[in-house]
N, C-alpha and C positions, 0 to 999 in steps of 0.2 A: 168272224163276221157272218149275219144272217143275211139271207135273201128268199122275197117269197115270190114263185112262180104262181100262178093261178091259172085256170083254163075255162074256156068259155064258147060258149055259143052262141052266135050274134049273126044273122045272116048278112043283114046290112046295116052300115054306119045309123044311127038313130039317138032319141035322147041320152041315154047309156055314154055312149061315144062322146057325144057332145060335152057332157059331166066332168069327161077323162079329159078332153082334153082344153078345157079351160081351167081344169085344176094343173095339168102340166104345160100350160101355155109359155110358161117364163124359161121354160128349160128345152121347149121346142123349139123357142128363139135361137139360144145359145147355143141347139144342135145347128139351127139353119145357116146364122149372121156369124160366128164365129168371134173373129176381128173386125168385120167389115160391119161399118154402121149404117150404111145405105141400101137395102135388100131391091134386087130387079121389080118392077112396079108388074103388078098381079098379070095384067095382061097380056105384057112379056111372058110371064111364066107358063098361062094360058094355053097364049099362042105356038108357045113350045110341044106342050100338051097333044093341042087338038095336030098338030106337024108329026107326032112321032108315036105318040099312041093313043087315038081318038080312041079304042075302045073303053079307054077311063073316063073319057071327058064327060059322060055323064053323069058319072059318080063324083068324082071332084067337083061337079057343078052342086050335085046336091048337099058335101060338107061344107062346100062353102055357104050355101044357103042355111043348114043348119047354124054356121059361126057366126053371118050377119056381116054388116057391111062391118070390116077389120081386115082393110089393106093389105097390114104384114103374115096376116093369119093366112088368108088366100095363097099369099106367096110361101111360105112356110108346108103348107097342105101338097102345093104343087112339086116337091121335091127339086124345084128345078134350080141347080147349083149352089148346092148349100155347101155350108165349109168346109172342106179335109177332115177326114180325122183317120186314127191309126187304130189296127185289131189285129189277133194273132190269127188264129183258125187252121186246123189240120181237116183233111177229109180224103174216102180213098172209095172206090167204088169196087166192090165184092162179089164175083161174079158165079161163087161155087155156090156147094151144096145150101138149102137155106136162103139161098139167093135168089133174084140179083136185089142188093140192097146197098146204100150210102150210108155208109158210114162217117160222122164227124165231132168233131172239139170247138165248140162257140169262144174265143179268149177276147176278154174287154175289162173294162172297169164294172164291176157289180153294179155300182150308184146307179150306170148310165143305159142300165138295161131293163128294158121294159119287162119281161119276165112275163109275156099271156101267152098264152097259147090258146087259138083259137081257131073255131073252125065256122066256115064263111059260107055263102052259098050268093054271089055281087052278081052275076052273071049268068046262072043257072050251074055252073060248075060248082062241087061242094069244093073247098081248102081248106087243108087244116098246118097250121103252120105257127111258127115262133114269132108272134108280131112284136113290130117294135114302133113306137113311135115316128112323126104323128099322126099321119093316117092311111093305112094301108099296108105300111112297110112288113116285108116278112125277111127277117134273116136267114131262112133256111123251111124249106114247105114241099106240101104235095098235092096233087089234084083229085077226083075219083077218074080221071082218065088213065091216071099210073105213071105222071110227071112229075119228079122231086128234081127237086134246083135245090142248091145250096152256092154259097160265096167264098170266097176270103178275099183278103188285102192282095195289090199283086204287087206292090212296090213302095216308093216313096208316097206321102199322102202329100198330095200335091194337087189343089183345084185347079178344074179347066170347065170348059162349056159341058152341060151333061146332066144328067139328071143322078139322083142317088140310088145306090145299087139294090137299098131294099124297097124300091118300089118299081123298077126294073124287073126284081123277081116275083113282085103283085104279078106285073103285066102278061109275065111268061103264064104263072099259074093260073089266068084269068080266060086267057086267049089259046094255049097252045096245049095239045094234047100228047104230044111224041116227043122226043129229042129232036127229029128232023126238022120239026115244027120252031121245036124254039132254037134250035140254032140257026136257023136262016132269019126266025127272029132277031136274035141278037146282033146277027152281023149289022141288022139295020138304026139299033136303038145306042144312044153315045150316053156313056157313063161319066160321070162328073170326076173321077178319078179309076188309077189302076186297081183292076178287079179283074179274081178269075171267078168262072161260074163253071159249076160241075154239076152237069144234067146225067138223069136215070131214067129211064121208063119202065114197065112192066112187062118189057120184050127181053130186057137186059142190054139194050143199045143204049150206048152213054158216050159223053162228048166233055172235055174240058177248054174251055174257051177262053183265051188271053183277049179281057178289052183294057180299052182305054183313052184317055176322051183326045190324043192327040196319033192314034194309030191304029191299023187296021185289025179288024175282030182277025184272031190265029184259031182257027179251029183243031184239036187234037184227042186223039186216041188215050191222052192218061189216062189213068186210075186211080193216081194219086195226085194229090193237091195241096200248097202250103202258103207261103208269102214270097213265092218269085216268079215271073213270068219265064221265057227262054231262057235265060243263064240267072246264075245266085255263085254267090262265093262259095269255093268248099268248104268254108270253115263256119260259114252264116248259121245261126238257128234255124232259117228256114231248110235250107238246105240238108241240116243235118237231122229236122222232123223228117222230110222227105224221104232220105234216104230209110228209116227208121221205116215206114210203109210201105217202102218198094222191098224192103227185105223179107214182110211180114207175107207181102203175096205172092213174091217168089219161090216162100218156101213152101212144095206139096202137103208139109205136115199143118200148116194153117186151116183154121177152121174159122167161121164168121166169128163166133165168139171168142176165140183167141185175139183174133185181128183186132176185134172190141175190147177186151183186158188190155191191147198195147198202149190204148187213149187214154187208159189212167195212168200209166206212167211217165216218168220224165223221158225223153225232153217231150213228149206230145202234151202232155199234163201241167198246169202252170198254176203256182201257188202264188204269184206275180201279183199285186194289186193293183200293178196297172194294167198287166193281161193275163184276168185270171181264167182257166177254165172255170164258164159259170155251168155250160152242162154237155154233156154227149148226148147226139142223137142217132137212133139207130133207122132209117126208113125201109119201109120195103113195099113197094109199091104192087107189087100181086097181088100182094095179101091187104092194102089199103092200110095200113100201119105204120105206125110210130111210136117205137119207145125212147124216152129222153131219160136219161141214165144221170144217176151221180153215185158217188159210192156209198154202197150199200142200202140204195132205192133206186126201184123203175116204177116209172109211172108209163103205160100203155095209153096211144088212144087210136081210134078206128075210126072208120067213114061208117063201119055197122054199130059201133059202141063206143061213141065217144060221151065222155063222162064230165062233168064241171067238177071244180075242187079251186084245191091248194094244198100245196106244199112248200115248208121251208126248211130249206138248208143249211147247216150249220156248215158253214170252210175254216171254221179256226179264226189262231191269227194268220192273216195271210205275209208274207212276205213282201218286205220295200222294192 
């Protein structure tokens, strides 16, 4: 299977954007509505908005302005409570030589991944980050202040009141400059399902943070990060990716790019169709970089040199 990543520059949402995303309208639905056929009426959505992070509300006013009057579009743009869904994702944070840097494995369905990379400047802060559908959302990013957030699944996908976690990590990269910063953030912002988020800055202070939309933000000292909050089965894949990254930083002989070679392998590495590794990212927030890895290609970008392109990837057949 092919997939092609591309990378862009786009300060603010604009005709470009608008193109994107009424050519994927149909499929931004099915990420929003799920099963449920009646979506919260815009204002609701709004009102949630301008409640928990007015610093967007000006930008969402103007996508919606670009969309035009389209009800579910509005509500759709707004992130607010859209439906479950499940991913894999490893990530561990790197504090030695080379460092400090975040290291991570994006796992999803190819089909259902946006694949831009782009770097923004909504606020005056530049970002350059892995967007995803449909507007704003970033899987995994960093600021020129030297704040990388990255996500994963923290559990069961299971909706509740909240908004979705890759426009959660817009808000951090929009607003927050430290880890201190966005974690007192976060305590305050309700994610529509269980999510951890694993913040970096360019001090090397870093924070993993258990949310979720029916209990209280857990702030913690990991390092490493998979698909479980507090407890996981010993025997879980998540648990035993984990374990696989807490061995990799325990050991003194570990070097960044060892630790990087471990993400292509199994169990971190997944040839899954339903959750395949689409790419590794490597951040490092001193140096204002990002390299997104697959094997046997990096692609580099910078706040000094970021570059437009594309690239596509051959994964084979993937496995059932």
């Amino acid at each position: 299977m092919h997939k092609t990543f591309t990378a862009h520059r786009e300060d603010r949402p604009g005709a470009a954007w608008l193109a994107r995303f009424r050519a994927g309208r149909d499929e931004a639905a099915r990420w929003y509505l799920g099963d449920t056929a009646a979506p919260l009426p815009p204002e609701a959505c709004r009102a949630a908005l301008v409640r928990h992070m007015p610093e967007l509300v000006r930008h969402y006013d103007a996508a919606c302005g670009l969309v035009g009057d389209d009800d579910l579009a509005h509500s759709i743009l707004s992130h607010y409570r859209p439906a479950a869904h499940r991913q894999g994702c490893s990530q561990a944070v790197w504090l030695g030589e080379d460092g400090p840097a975040l290291v991570r494995n994006y796992d999803y369905p190819l089909t259902s991944i946006t694949g831009r990379i782009e770097r923004t400047a909504w606020s005056g802060r530049r970002v350059i980050g892995m967007g995803q559908r449909p507007w704003g959302g970033c899987l995994d990013g960093m600021n020129d202040d030297g704040l990388v957030v990255s996500c994963t699944l923290g559990g069961i996908a299971r909706r509740g009141e909240g908004f979705a976690i890759i426009l959660i990590l817009r808000y951090l990269l929009e607003t927050c400059g430290s880890v201190a910063e966005a974690t007192e953030a976060l305590r305050c912002l309700p994610p529509t399902q269980l999510h951890n988020v694993t913040l970096l800055d360019r001090t090397g202070d870093h924070a993993t943070l258990f949310l979720g939309p029916r209990r209280e933000a857990a702030v913690t000292r990991q390092r490493t990060c998979t698909n479980h909050q507090e407890r996981a089965s010993p025997a879980s894949r998540s648990a035993l990716r984990q374990g696989v990254l807490d061995e990799a930083l325990d050991d003194p002989s570990t070097t960044l790019a060892g630790l990087t070679a471990r993400f292509f392998d199994p169990p971190l590495y997944s040839r899954k169709a339903a959750f395949t590794t689409a790419y590794t990212a490597v951040y490092r927030p001193a140096e204002g970089r990002v390299d997104y890895l697959w094997p046997g290609h990096r692609w580099s970008q910078s706040f000094s040199r970021f570059e437009e392109g594309a690239y596509t990837h051959d994964y084979g057949e993937l496995e059932p």
